[in-house]
N, C-alpha and C positions, 0 to 999 in steps of 0.2 A: 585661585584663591588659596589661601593658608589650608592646612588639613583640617588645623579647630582652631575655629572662629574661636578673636577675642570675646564675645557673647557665650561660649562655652565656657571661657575658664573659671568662672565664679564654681561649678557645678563639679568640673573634672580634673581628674589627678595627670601625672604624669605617664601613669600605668592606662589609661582611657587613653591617652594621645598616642603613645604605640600602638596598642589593639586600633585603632584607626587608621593607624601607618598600614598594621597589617592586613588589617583586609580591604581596602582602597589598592594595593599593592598587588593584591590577590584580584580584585575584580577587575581590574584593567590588564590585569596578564592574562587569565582565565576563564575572565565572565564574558570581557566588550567583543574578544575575538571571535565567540557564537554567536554572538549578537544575530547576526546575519542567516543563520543555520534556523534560532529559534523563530524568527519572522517568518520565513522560507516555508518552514514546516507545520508552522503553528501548533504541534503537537506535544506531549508530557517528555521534559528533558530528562531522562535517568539519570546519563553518568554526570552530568555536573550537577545535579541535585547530590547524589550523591560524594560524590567529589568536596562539594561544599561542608557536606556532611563528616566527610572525615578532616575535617579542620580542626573539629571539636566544638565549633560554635553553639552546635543544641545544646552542646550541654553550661551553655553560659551562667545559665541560674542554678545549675545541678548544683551540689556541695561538694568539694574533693572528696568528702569521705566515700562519695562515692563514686568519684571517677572524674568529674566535674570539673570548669574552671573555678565556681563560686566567685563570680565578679560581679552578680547583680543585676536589678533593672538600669540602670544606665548604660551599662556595659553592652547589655543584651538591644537597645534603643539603638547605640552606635552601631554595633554590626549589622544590625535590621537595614538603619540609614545609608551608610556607606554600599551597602549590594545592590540595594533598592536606586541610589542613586547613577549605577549603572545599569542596572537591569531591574525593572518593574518586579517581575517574575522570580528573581530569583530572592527578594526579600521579600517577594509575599510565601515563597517555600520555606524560609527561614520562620518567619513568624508563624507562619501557621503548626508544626513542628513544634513552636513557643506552647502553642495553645495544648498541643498532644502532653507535653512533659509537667504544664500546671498538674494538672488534674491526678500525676500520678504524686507530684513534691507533697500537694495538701490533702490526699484522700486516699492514697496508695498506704499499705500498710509495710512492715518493716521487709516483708517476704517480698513484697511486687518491687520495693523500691531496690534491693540488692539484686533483682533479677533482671532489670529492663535500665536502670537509670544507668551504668555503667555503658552497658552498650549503645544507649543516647547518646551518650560523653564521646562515645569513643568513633561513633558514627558507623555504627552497624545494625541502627535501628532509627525509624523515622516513625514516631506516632504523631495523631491525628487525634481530633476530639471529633465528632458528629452528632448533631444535634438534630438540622432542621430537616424537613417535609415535606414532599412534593402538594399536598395539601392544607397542611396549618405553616407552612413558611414560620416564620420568626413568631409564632403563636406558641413558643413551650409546651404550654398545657393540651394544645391541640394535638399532640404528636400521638402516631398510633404504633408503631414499632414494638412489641410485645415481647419479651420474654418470661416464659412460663418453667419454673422448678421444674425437673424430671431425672429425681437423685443426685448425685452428687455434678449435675451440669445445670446450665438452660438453656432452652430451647428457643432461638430469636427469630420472627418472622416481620418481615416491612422492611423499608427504604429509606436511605435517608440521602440529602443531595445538597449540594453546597459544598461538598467536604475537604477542605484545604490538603491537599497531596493524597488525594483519594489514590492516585494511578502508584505512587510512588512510597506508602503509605505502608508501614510492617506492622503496625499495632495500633489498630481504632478504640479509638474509647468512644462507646456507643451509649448515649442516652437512652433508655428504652422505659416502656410501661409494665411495669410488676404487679401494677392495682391502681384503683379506683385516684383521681383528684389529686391534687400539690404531692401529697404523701406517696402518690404508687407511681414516680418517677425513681429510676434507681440506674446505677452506669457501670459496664463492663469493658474489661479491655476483652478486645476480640484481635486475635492475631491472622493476619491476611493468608495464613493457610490455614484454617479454621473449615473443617468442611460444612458446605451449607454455605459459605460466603461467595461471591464474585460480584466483579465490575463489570457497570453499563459502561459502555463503549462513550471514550472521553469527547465530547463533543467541541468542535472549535468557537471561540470567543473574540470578540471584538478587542480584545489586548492582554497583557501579561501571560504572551506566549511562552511557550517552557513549562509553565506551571500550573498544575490539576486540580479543578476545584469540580469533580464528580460526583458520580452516584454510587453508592452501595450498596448491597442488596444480599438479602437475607433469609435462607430459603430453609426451614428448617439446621437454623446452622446451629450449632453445639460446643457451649462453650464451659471450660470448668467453673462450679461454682467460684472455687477459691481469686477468676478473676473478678469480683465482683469487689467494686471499689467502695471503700467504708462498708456501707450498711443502705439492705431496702431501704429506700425511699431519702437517698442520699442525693439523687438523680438531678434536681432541681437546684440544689446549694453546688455540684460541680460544672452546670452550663451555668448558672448563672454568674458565680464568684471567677470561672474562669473567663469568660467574657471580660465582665469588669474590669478584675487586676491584673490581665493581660492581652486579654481581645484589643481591648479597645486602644492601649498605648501601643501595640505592635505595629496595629494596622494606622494609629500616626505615627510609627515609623518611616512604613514604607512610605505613607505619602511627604513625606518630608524628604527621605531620597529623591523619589519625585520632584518634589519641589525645587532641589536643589539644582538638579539637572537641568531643569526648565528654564530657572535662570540662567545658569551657564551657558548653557544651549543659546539664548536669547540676546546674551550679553555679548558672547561671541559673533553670533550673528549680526548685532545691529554695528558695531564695531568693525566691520568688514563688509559691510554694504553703500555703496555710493548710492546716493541720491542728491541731486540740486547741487552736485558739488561737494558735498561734503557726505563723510558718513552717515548714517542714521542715527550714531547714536551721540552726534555736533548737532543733534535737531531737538528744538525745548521741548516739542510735544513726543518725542521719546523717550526724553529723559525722563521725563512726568511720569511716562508708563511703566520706565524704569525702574526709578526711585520708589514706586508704589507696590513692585514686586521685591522690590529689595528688602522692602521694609513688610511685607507681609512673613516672608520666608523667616525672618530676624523672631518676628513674635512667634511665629509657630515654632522654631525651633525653643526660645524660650518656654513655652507652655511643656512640650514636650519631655524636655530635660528638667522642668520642675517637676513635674509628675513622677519622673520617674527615679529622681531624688526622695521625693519623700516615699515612695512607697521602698525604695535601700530601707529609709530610715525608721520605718514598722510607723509611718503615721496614716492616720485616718485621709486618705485625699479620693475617695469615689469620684465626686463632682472633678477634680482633677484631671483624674483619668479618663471623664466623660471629657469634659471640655479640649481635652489636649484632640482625642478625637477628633471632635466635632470640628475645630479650628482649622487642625490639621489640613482636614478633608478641604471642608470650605477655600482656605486662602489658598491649597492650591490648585484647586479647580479655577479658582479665579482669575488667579497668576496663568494658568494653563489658556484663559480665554485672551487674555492680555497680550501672551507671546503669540497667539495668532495672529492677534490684528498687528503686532510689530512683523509679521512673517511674512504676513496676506497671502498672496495667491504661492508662495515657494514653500509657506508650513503646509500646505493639504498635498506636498511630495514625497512619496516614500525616500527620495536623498537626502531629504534632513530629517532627523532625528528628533525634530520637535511632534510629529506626529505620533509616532509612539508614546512619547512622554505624554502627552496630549489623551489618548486611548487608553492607556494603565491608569491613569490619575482617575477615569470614571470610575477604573473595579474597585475602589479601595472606598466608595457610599456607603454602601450597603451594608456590607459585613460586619457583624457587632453591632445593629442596627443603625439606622439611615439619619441622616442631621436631626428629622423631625424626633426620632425617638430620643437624639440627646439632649434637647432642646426638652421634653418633655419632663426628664428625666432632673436636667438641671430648675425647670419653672418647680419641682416637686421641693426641691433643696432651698431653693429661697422663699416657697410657703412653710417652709419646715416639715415636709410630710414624705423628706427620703425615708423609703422602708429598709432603713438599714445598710450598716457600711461593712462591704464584706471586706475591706482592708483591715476596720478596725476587728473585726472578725478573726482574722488571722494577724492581727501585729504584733504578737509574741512572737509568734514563728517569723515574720518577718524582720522584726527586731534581733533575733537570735542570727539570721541570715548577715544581717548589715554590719553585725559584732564580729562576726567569724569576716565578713568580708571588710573590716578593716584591719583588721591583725592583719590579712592577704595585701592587700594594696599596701598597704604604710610601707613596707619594707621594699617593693615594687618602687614605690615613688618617691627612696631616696638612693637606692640603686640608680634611677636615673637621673637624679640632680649630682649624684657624683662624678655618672660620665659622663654627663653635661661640662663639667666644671674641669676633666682633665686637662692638662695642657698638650 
């Protein structure tokens, strides 16, 4: 198929269609050839995590001013998609990475952002956000993880588990409890040589091999005041805003790579399989299964790419970013059940490649919470009873983001209609 769908170009520039050259270019010379390595092993990939890393992709949303590409949520969607659609794993490293550098762009102060954003950019540094609980799971408020003042540090005791690039991971921003209810949540960056800190032992998972989503742990560890991000009791406004207006559109990213794959995978497949004579995909009730995933991937890429437009554009879209989610997930899990029954008894074989797609497309439910919780989330929006849009919350600053990133693009994308047009 084309690199970007005509369905994409309402959305994207000519500067997005290279960044897509590039790293589609990058993950079939790079990524497809582990492929085989990270199955094998099913263990935490270092050097191409960080390998990836030094592309400069973390820093896609960063600003030049500080080392950054400054190209934006679409930008950051494409890269996510394009990895993700060869390798599960290594665009769930990428986004999760996404989620470590929200938290420092909207809460970080002018000190933390000149000292960590740079080296994000530059791919010498992978942070993580940690939120959940071996106990209150996705409960926020349930979380027990404590840091207590003790001069000019604090002092962090509990676990937190889920953690996107836990193994791989140079700088956690850790949610913790400083006090009592909503108000005594508060979030530190903790750097992985942090004494008091270490990892549980990364346990293996049903898919999106390569990539760590572990435990931390927290043993009288000691960390300086000054990493303390904003202000006590900030704790609550950075998991939750970072979820939101990034959690949730990354991880429809990766399922959209997924998805992409799937079909491909599928398409190829039934195209090159005889049956009755003819290939499977000369048979109407294939086509039917076809056309139904074809058309599912098309809307979810649309959802996607709208959300992630309008938040370029400093507009209020929560519900957006939930549903792009939500969709995401759903149509391709669905699409993922579809290509099975087009597979039957040859997709449950580790030689084809629908099986994996099939096993990565589960991990990406949950995270940023589970359908139901966006579903929940969206019935609040059409009673009218959202508590609030943390886009609109920050659309200055995002607004400011999308001003500076169109100065950057325009001149991008008439660079390339010039050398389009040479003779």
């Amino acid at each position: 198929m084309d690199l970007a769908p005509d369905i994409c170009s309402y959305f994207t520039t000519a500067s997005h269609d290279r960044l897509r050259t590039e790293v589609r270019t990058f993950a079939e010379k790079e990524v497809r050839p582990r492929i085989p390595e990270l199955e094998e092993s099913r263990s935490v990939h270092h050097e191409l995590s960080r390998l990836i890393a030094e592309q400069g992709w973390i820093g896609v949303t960063v600003g030049t001013e500080y080392g950054g590409m400054g190209l934006g949520h679409l930008a950051k969607t494409i890269i996510i998609e394009e990895l993700a659609r060869v390798c599960g794993a290594m665009g769930a490293m990428v986004q999760a990475s996404q989620l470590g550098v929200a938290k420092i762009l909207h809460f970080g102060n002018e000190r933390q952002k000149n000292r960590w954003l740079p080296a994000v950019a530059e791919g010498r540094c992978l942070p993580t956000i940690a939120v959940t609980e071996p106990e209150s799971g996705g409960h926020v408020l349930g979380m027990n993880t404590t840091a207590v003042r003790d001069g000019k540090d604090y002092i962090l005791n509990g676990r937190k588990v889920f953690v996107g690039n836990s193994h791989v991971g140079d700088l956690h921003g850790v949610v913790v409890r400083t006090g009592p209810g909503s108000k005594g949540l508060s979030a530190l960056l903790v750097e992985s040589t942090s004494p008091g800190f270490s990892l549980a032992p990364q346990e293996k998972t049903m898919g999106l091999h390569g990539f760590s989503f572990g435990e931390l742990i927290f043993e009288d560890c000691r960390v300086p005041a000054g990493n303390l991000l904003g202000a006590e009791g900030d704790g609550l406004a950075v998991a939750y805003s970072s979820s939101v207006l990034y959690g949730r559109l990354n991880l429809a990213a990766v399922s959209l790579g997924i998805h992409q794959a799937i079909v491909e995978e599928t398409v190829n497949f039934a195209a090159t399989q005889q049956r009755y004579g003819k290939t499977l995909s000369d048979l109407d009730t294939v086509k039917q299964k076809l056309g139904q995933m074809q058309s599912q991937l098309m809307t979810a890429r649309v959802l996607a790419y709208n959300a992630s437009h309008m938040l370029d554009e400093g507009l209020s879209c929560d519900a957006e970013l939930i549903n792009a989610k939500l969709v995401n997930v759903e149509l391709s899990l669905d699409s993922a059940r579809t290509a099975m029954e087009i597979h039957a008894a040859c997709g449950l074989s580790a030689s084809h490649q629908i099986e994996r797609y099939v096993r990565d497309a589960h991990h990406i439910y949950a995270p940023a919470g589970t359908s139901d919780i966006q579903r929940l989330r969206l019935a609040e929006t059409a009673l009218g009873r959202a508590k609030g849009q943390w886009s609109q919350r920050f659309s200055e600053q995002l607004r400011r983001s999308s001003a500076a990133l169109g100065t950057l693009l325009d001149p991008l994308a008439r660079e390339s209609v010039a050398l389009a047009h040479r003779p």
